[in-house]
C-alpha positions as CSV (number, residue, x, y, z in Angstrom):
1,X,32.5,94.4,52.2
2,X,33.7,96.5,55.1
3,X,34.0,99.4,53.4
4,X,30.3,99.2,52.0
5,X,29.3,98.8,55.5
6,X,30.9,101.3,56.7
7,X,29.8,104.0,53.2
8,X,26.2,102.8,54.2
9,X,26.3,103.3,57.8
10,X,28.1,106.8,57.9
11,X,25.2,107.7,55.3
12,X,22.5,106.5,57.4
13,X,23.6,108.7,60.0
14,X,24.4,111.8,57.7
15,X,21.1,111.5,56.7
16,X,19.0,111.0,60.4
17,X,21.4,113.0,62.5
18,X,19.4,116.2,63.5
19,X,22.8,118.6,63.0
20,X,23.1,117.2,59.2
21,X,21.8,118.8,56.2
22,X,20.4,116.6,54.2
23,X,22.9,117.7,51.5
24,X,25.8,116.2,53.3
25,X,25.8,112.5,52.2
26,X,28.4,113.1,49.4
27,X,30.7,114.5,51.9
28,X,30.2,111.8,54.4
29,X,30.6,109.4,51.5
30,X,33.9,110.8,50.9
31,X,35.1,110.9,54.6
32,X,34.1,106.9,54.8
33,X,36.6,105.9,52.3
34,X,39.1,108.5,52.4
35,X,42.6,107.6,53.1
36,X,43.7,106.9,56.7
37,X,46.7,108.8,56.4
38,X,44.7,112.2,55.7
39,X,43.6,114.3,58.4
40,X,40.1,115.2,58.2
41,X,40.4,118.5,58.6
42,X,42.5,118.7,55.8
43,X,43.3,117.5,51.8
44,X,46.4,118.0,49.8
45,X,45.9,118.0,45.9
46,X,48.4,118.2,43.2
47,X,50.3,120.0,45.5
48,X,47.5,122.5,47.4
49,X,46.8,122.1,50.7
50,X,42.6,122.4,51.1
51,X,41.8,123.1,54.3
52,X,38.2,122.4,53.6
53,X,35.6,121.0,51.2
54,X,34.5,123.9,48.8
55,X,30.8,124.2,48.3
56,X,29.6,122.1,45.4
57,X,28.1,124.4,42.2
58,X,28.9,122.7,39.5
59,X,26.5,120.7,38.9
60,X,26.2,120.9,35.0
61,X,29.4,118.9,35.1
62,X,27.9,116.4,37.7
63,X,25.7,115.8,40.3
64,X,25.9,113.9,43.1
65,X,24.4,110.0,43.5
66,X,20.8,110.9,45.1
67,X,21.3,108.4,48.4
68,X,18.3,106.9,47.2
69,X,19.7,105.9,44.0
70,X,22.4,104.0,45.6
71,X,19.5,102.3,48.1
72,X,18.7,101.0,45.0
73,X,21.9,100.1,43.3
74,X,23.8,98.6,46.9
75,X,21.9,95.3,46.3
76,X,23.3,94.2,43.1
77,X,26.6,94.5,44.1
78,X,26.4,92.7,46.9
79,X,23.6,89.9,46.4
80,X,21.8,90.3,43.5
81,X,25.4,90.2,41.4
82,X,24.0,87.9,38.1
83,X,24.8,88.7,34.7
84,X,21.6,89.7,33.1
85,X,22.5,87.8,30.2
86,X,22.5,84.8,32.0
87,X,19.7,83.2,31.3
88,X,19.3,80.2,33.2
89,X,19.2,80.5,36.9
90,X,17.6,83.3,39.5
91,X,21.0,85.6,39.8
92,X,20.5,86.0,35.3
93,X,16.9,86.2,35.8
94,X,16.4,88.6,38.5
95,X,19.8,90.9,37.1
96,X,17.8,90.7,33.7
97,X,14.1,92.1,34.9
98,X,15.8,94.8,37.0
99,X,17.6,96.1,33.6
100,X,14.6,96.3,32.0
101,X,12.1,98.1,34.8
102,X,15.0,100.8,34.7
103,X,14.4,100.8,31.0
104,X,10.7,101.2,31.9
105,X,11.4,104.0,33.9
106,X,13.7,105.9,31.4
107,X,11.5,105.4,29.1
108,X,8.7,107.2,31.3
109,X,10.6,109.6,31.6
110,X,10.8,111.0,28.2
111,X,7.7,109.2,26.5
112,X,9.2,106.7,24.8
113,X,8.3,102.8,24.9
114,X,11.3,100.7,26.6
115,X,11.6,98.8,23.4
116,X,13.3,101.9,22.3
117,X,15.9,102.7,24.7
118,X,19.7,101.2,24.3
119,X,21.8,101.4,27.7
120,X,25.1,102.2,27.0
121,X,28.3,104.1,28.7
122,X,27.5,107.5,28.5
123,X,26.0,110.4,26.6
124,X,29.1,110.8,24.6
125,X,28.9,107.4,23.3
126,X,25.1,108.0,22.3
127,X,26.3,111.2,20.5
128,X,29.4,108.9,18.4
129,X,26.8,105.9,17.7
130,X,24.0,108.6,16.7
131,X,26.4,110.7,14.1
132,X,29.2,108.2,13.1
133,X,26.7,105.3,13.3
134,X,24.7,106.5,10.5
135,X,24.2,104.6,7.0
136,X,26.5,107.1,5.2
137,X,25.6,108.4,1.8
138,X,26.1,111.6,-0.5
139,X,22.5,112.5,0.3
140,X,22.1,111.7,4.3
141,X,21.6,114.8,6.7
142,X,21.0,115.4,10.6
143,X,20.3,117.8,12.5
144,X,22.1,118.2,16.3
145,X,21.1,119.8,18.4
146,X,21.7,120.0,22.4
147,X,18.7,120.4,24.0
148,X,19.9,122.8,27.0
149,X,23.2,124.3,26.5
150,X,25.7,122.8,29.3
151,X,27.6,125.9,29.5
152,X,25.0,128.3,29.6
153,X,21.3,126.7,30.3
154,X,19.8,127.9,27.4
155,X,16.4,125.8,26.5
156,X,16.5,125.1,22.2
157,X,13.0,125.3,21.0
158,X,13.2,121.6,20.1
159,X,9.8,121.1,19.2
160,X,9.9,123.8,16.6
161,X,12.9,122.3,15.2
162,X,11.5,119.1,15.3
163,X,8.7,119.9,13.1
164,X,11.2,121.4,10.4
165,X,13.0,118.4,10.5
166,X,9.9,116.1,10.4
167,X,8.6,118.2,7.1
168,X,11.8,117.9,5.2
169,X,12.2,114.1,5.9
170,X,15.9,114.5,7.9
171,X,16.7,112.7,11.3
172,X,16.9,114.3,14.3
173,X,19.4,114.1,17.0
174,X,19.4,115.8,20.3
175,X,22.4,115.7,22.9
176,X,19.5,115.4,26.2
177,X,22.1,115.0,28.8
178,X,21.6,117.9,30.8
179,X,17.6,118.8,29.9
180,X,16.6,114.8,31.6
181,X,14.8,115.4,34.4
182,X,15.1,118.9,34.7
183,X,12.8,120.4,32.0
184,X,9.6,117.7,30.4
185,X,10.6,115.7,27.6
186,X,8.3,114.2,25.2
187,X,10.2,112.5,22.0
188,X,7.3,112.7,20.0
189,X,5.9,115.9,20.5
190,X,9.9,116.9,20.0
191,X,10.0,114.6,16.8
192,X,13.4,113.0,17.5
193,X,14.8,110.5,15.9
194,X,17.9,109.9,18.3
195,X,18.4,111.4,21.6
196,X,21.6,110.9,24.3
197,X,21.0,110.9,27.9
198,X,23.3,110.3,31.1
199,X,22.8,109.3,34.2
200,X,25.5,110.8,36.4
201,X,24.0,114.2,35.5
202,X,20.8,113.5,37.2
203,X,21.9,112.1,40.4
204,X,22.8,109.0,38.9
205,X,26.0,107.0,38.9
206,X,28.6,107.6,36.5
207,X,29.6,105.3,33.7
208,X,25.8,104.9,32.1
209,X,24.0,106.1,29.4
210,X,20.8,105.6,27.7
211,X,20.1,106.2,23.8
212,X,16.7,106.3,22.9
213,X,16.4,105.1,18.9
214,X,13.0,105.7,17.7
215,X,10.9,102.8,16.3
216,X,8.2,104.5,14.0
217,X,9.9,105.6,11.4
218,X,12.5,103.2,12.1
219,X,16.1,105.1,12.7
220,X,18.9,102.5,11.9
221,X,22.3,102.8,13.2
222,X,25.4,100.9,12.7
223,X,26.9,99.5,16.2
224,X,30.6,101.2,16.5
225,X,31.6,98.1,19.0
226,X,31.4,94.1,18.2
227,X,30.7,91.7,20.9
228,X,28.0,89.4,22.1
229,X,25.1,91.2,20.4
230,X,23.7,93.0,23.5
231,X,21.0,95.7,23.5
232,X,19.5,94.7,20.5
233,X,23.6,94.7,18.9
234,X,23.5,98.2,19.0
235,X,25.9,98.0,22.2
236,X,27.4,94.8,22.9
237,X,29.4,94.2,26.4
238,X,27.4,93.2,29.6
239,X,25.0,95.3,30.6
240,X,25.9,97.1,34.2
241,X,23.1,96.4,36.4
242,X,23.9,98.0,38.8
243,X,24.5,100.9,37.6
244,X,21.5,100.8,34.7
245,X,19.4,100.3,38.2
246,X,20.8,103.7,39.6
247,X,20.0,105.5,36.3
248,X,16.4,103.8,36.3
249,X,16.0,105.0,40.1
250,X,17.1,108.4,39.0
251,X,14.8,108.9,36.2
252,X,11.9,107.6,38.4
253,X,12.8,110.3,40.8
254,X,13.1,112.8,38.3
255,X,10.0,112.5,37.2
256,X,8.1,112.3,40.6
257,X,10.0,115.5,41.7
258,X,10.6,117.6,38.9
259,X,8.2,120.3,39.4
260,X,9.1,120.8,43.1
261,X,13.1,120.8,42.3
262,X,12.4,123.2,39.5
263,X,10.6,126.1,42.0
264,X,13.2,125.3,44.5
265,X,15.9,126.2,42.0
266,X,14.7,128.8,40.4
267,X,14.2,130.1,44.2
268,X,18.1,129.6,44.8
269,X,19.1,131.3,41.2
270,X,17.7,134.0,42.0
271,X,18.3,134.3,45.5
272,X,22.1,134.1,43.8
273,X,21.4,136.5,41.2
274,X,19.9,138.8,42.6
275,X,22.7,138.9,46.3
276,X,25.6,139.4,43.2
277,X,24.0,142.3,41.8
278,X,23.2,144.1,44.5
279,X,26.4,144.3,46.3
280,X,28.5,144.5,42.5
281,X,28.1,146.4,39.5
282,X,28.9,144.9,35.5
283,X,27.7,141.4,36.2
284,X,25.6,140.3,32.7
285,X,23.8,136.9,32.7
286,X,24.9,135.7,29.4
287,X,22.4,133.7,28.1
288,X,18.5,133.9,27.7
289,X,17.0,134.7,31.0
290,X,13.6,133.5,30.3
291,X,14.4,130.7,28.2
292,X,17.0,128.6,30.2
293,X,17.4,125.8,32.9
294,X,17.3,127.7,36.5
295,X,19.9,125.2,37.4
296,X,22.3,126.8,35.0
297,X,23.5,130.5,36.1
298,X,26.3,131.9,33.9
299,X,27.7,135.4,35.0
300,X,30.5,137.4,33.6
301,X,31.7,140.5,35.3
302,X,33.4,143.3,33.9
303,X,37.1,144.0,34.6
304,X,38.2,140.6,36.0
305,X,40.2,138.5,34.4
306,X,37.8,134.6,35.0
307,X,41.1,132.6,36.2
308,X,42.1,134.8,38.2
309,X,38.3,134.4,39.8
310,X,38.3,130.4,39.5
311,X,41.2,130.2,41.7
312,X,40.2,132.7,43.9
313,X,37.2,131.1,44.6
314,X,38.9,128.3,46.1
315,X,36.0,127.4,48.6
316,X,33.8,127.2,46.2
317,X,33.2,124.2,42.9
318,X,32.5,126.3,40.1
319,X,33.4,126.6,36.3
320,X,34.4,128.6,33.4
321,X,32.1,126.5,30.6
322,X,31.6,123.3,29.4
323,X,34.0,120.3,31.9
324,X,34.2,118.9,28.5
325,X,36.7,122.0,26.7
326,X,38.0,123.0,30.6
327,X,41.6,122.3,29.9
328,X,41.4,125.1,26.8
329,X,42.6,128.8,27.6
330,X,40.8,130.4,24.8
331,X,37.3,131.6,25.6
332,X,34.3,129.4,25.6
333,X,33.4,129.4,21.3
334,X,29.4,129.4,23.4
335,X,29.6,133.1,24.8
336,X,31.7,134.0,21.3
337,X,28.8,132.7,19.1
338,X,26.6,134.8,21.3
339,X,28.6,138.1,20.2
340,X,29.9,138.2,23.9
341,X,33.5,140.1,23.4
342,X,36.9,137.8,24.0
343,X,37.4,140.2,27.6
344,X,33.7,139.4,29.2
345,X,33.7,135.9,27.9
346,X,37.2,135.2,29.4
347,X,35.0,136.2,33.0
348,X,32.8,133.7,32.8
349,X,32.0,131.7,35.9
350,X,29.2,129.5,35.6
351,X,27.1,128.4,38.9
352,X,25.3,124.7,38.9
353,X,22.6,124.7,41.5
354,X,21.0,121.5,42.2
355,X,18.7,119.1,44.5
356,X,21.2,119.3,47.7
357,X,22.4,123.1,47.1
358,X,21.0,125.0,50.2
359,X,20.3,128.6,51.0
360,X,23.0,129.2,53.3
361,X,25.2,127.8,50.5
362,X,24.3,130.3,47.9
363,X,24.6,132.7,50.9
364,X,28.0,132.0,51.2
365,X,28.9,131.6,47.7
366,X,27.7,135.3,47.1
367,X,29.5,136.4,50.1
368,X,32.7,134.6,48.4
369,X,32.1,136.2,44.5
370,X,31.6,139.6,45.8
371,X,34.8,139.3,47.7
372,X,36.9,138.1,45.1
373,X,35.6,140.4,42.4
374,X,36.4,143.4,44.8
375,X,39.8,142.3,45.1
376,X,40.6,141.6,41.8
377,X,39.1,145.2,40.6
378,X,41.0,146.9,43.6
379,X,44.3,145.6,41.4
380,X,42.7,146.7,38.0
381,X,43.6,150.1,36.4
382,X,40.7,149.6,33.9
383,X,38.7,149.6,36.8
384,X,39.9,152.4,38.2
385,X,39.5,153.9,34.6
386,X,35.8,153.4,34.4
387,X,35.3,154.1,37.9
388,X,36.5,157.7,37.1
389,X,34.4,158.4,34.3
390,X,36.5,157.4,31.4
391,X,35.1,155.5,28.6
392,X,37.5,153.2,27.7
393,X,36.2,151.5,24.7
394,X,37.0,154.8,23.5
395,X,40.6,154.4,24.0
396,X,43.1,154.3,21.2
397,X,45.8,151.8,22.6
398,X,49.2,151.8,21.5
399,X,50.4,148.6,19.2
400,X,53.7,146.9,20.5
């Protein structure tokens, strides 16, 4: 309990004090329950000694709780703590209608009726009850598809594919996690049968899912857990309520401020994309440029080796690709499907911009890039190649 107090309170005044960005409540999250042995101006992990927070860009692999969201979340862990299966006194009763307004409000977000939405873990458990959950048979087909590319922000034309899918009588499954709340969803003008969507990737807490399951044509799935016979026995386990509250806050918020986050962010990106290139040449956006998520900014630059950029980057969050394939070394399959070679792929850095991501912080961040790519081409003979004229694609280079 004291350590709620105390998370609330330093938020409350992270988010009123006049010197604050409004950005900073994740920070001053962090410093309210960090450990008391830890000097603040200071962090040791796995061995490195951070002398500083980095600046945040990487959001495609998460975003940070809106502090709104956890307003809404804070009272059913401490008061409003019933079951929602419980169905005979107030804490089961009021547990249960607060589970289903936040299925209301996912459901608003993405047209559907609440009757169709499941609450689960996750997106990835979505995705395994979608495909493996399937009535099996020689004849069965789906269609996947993720809606905006996490590693790149590419927008699929899912109406389009919906309608093929539709007129050939297959089911249609979409990976939504990071298109909710950032680009309008409609499941029926899309024509999906099963869509995945998480919450922690819209300002929501981790640990919660929603699938939706269309209801007209019926999509049937088999449940891949056994339990209690929750969520309509599709998921079985207690439902979290609080946080299936935080998601349903989230998606209300999403919707309300889409259209304003969207111009703000497409203002940062290119604000970003535009400081890189004009201080470096042989930066290529891979990816469509008109057809992607503004959020999603994924730059390669020529002649520098993209771990030896990550780790240079040190005061800044960023990634190579996908959080889910991080730990590989082999270039992101994404940028190889897209006919990127193995060297410009393997300089990948992707940028997340989101809701809290200010101007001075791309500022910085392009002041940071341009630095480190310098460097790194200051040490690179095929820079110095290039730089003197020789074209060396052209090269014939002797086999060891």
């Amino acid at each position: 309990m004291a350590t709620s107090k105390l998370l609330v309170s330093t938020l409350r005044k992270s988010l009123t004090s006049p010197s604050s960005s409004f950005r900073r409540f994740s920070t001053a999250a962090a410093e309210a329950v960090a450990p008391a042995s830890e000097p603040e101006d200071s962090l040791t992990i796995k061995g490195v000694k951070i002398s500083a927070r980095p600046l945040y860009l990487d959001m495609q692999a998460t975003s940070p709780v809106d502090p709104r969201v956890l307003d809404a979340m804070l009272p059913y862990y401490l008061a409003r703590y019933g079951n929602p299966h419980s169905r005979t006194h107030l804490y089961g009763w009021e547990s249960d209608q607060a589970v289903e307004t936040a299925r209301s409000q996912v459901a608003d977000l993405i047209g559907a009726s609440p009757k169709e939405i499941v609450f689960t873990s996750g997106a990835t458990e979505c995705n395994n009850i979608s495909v493996k959950g399937g009535s099996i048979r020689r004849d069965t087909g789906l269609v996947s598809v993720m809606a905006v590319n996490n590693e790149i922000g590419v927008i699929q034309p899912m109406e389009e594919i919906g309608k093929i899918c539709k007129e050939l009588n297959v089911s249609f499954h979409t990976d939504a996690a990071q298109a909710l709340g950032k680009i309008p969803i409609d499941v029926d003008k899309w024509n999906v049968s099963l869509m995945s969507l998480s919450g922690h990737k819209i300002y929501g807490p981790k640990g919660v899912g929603a699938l939706y399951m269309r209801r007209r044509p019926r999509i049937r799935v088999e449940p891949q857990m056994n339990g209690g016979g929750q969520e309509r026995g599709i998921r079985s386990g207690t439902v979290p309520t609080p946080l299936v509250v935080g998601m349903g806050a989230a998606c209300e918020l999403a919707k309300k401020e889409m259209e304003y986050d969207d111009k703000r962010i497409r203002a940062l990106q290119e604000r970003l994309l535009n400081g890189v290139r004009a201080k470096l040449d042989g930066v290529v956006v891979n990816g469509s440029v008109e057809r992607r998520y503004a959020g999603n900014l994924n730059l390669s630059f020529a002649y520098v080796e993209g771990e030896s950029l990550l780790m240079g980057l040190k005061d800044v969050a960023v990634s190579s690709g996908s959080a889910c394939t991080s730990a590989s070394l082999e270039p992101s399959y994404v940028l190889r499907a897209l006919g990127v070679d193995e060297d410009m792929a393997h300089t990948s850095i992707r940028f997340g911009i989101g809701r809290f991501t200010t101007e001075e912080e791309i500022d910085r961040a392009i002041e940071l890039t341009v630095q480190q790519v310098e460097k790194l081409r200051e040490m690179s003979p095929l820079y110095e190649m290039v730089k003197e004229g020789i074209d060396i694609k052209q090269i014939q280079w002797a086999q060891h």
